[in-house]
C-alpha positions in Angstrom: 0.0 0.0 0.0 3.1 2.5 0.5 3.8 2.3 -2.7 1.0 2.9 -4.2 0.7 5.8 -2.0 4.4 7.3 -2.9 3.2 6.7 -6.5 0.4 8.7 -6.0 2.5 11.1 -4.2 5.1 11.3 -6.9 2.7 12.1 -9.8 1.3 15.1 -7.6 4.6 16.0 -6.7 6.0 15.9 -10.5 2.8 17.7 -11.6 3.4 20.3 -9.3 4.6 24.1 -10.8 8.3 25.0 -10.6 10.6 27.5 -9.7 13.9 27.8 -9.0 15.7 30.4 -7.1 19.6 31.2 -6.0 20.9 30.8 -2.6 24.1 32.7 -1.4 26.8 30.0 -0.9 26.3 30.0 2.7 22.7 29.6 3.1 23.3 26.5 0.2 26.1 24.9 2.6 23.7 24.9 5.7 21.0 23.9 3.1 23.2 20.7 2.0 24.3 20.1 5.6 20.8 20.0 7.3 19.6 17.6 4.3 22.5 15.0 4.8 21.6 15.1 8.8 18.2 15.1 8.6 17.9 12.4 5.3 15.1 14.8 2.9 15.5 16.4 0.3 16.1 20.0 -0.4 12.8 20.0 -2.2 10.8 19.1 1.3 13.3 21.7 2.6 12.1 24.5 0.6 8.0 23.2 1.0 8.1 23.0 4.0 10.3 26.1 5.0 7.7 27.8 2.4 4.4 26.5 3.7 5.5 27.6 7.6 6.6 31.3 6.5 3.1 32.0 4.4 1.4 30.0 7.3 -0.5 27.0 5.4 1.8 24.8 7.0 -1.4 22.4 8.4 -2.8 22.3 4.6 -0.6 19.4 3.5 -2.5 16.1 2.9 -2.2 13.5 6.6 -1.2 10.5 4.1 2.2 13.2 3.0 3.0 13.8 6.1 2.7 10.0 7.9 4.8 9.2 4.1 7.4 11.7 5.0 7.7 10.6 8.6 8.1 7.6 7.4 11.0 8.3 5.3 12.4 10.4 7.8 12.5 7.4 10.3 13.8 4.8 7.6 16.8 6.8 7.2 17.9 7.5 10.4 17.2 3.7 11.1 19.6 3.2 8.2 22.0 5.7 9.8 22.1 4.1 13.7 22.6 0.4 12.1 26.1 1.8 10.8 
């Protein structure tokens, strides 16, 4: 059923608008630093970073945030068996 649901996910997710915007070096080294530690991606970075500052931070779907949760706690599982 996970899978299903990260398909479902992904399609929304690669549906989605774009934009892309530059980050001084600093800001992208503490950027790359706090996505290696916390195992996301920059992408959920920026949502969420996004969604908290215009406050809409509760609109995102339950099933994306128990998927991300999810993901979050595979990899630090994967980190703590090393």
């Amino acid at each position: 059923m996970n899978v299903l649901l990260y398909s479902l996910e992904l399609i929304t997710v690669m549906a989605s608008p774009q934009f892309s915007v530059r980050l001084p070096q600093e800001l992208d080294e503490r950027l790359n630093a706090y996505v290696k530690q916390a195992g996301i991606t920059k992408t959920k970075v920026m949502l969420d970073a996004l969604a908290h500052y215009l406050g809409c931070a509760d609109d995102v779907p339950l099933i994306r945030r128990v998927m991300e949760l999810e993901e979050r706690m595979a990899a630090l599982e994967a980190k703590s068996e090393k």
